[in-house]
N, C-alpha and C positions, 0 to 999 in steps of 0.2 A: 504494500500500500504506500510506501513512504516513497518508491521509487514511481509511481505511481502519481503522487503527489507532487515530485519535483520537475516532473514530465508536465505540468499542468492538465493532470487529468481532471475531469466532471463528471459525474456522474451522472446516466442516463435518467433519472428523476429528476434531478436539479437541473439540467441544461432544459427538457422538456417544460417544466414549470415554468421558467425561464423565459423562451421562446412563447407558450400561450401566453404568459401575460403583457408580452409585446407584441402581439397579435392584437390583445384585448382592447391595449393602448391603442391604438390606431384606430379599431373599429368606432364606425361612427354608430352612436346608441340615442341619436336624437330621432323627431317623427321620420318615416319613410317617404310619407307625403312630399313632405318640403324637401327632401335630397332629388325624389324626383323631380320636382319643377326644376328644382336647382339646378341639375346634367340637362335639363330638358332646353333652357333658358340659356343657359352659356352656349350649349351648339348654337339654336338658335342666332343666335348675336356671332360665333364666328361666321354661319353659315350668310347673314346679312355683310358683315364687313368683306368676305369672297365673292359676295353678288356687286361688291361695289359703292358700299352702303356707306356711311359718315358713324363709326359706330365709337362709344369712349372705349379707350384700354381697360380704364378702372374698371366696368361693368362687365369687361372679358375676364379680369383677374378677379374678380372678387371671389370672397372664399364663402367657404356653406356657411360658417358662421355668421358672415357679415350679411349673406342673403337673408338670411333668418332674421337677424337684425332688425333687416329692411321690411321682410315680407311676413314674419311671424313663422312659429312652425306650422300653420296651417292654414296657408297663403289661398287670400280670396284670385282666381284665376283671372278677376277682370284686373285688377293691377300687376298682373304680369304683361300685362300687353304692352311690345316695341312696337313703335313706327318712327324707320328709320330713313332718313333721304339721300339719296344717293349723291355720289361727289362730285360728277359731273352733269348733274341735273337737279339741285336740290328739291325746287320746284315737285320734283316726282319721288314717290315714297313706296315705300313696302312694307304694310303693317302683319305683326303675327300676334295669333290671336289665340291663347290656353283657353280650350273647352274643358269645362269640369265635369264631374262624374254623370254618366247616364250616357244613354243612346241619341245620339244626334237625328230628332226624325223632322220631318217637314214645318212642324211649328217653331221648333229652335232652330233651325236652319232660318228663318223667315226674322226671330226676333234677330239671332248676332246680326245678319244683313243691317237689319232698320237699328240697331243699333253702332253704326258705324257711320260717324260724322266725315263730311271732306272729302266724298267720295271718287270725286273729280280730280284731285292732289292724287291719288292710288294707283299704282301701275300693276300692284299684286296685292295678293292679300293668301296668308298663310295661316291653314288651321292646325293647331297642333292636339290632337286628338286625343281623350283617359281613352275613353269606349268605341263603340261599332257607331256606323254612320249607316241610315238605311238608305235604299234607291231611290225614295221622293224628296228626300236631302240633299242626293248629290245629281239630281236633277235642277233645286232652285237655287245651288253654288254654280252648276255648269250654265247657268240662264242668265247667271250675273252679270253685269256689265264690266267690272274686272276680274279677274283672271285668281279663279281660285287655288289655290293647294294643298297637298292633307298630307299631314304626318305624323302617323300613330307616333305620340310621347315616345315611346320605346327606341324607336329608329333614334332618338337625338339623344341616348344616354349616351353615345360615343359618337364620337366624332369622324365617317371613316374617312376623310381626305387626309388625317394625322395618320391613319398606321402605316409602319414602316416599310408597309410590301403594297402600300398605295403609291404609282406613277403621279407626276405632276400632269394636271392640267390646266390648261389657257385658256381661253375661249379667244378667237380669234376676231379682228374687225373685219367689217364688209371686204373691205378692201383688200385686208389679206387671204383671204375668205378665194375672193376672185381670182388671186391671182396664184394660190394655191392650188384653183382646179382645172387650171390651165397647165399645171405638172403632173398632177400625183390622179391617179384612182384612188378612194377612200374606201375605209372601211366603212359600217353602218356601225351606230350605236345609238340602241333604244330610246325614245324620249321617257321611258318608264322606269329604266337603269339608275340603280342610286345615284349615282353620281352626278347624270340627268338631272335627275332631281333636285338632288343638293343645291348645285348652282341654279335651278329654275330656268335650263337649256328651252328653247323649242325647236323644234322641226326645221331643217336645214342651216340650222346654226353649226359651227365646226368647231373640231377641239385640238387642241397639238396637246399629246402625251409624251413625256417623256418618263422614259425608266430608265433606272441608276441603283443597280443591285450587285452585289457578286455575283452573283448565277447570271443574268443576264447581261450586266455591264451597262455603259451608257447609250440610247437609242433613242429618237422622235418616230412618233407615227402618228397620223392622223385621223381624224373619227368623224364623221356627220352624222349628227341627229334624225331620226324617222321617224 
């Protein structure tokens, strides 16, 4: 034992105890509720600063604590709502909008609409969804006059344009757009494809991808919207 001890041995009960209750430490023990707004809200906000948007840093950084702070642990979903303006437009905005718990059917569908000032200032409008949204819902969001989008809560607990086996995307301008398809044949890619999504791509808008991996190394390729 003594050689044992001068080895800096531990013993498997003490190193294990040890380990949970630095596990313990970290784990967060406040409501579930508000962590998810919280992951739900910062994508969110990176997702508007990537589309273009004029967003603060502090509001990207903020920590759960300090959200709670702001928003309580059991955050009313209307004061979670950004509308953010974009940088080289301010004039035009992108507002997202936390639905709270229940199924989104044709009446709530109709109140968030009439509840939504400035309509005209609006170039998108993002619903970030708890529950199920039925067919006569995402009929009077498709009837809108701007341009709705829906993203179960769940999809923005992470962020996938961060992990590290995600390529960089561009969206390219008109111009480059043009003068691109005057070289290359492109590939297709979904306007229903996360990534689509993320950025709020549409239909013959183009993307330059670049990968930059060991396995693969550094490369561009192109992608158009369907």
């Amino acid at each position: 034992m003594a050689t044992r001890a001068g080895l800096g041995y531990v013993s498997p009960t003490r190193s294990t105890s040890h380990n949970s209750s630095c596990i313990i430490n970290k784990a967060d023990t406040g409501p579930p509720e508000s962590h998810r707004y919280y992951l739900a809200r910062r994508t969110a906000l990176e997702m508007l600063r990537d589309r273009g948007c004029v967003v603060d840093d502090s509001e990207i950084n903020r920590s759960l604590a300090e959200f709670r702070s702001v928003f309580g642990d059991q955050p009313d979903p209307d004061h979670l709502r950004i509308c953010a303006p974009f940088s080289n437009k301010p004039s035009k905005k992108i507002l997202v909008i936390f639905c709270g718990p229940g199924e989104i059917n044709k009446a709530k569908a109709i109140q968030i609409l009439i509840s939504i000032t400035n309509k005209d200032s609006l170039r998108r409008i993002i619903l970030v969804l708890q529950d199920k949204m039925n067919h006569f819902a995402r009929t009077v969001f498709n009837e809108s006059q701007v341009k709705v989008e829906i993203f179960p809560i769940t999809e923005l607990f992470v962020n996938i344009t961060t992990h590290v086996a995600m390529p960089k995307h561009e969206i390219l301008t008109t111009a480059e757009k043009e003068q691109l398809l005057k070289k290359y044949e492109l590939a297709d890619n979904k306007e229903s494809d996360a990534i689509a999504r993320y950025y709020g791509l549409e239909k013959k808008q183009v993307v330059k991808v670049t990968y930059n991996s060991k396995i693969t190394g550094s490369y561009v390729t192109y992608r158009c919207v369907v």
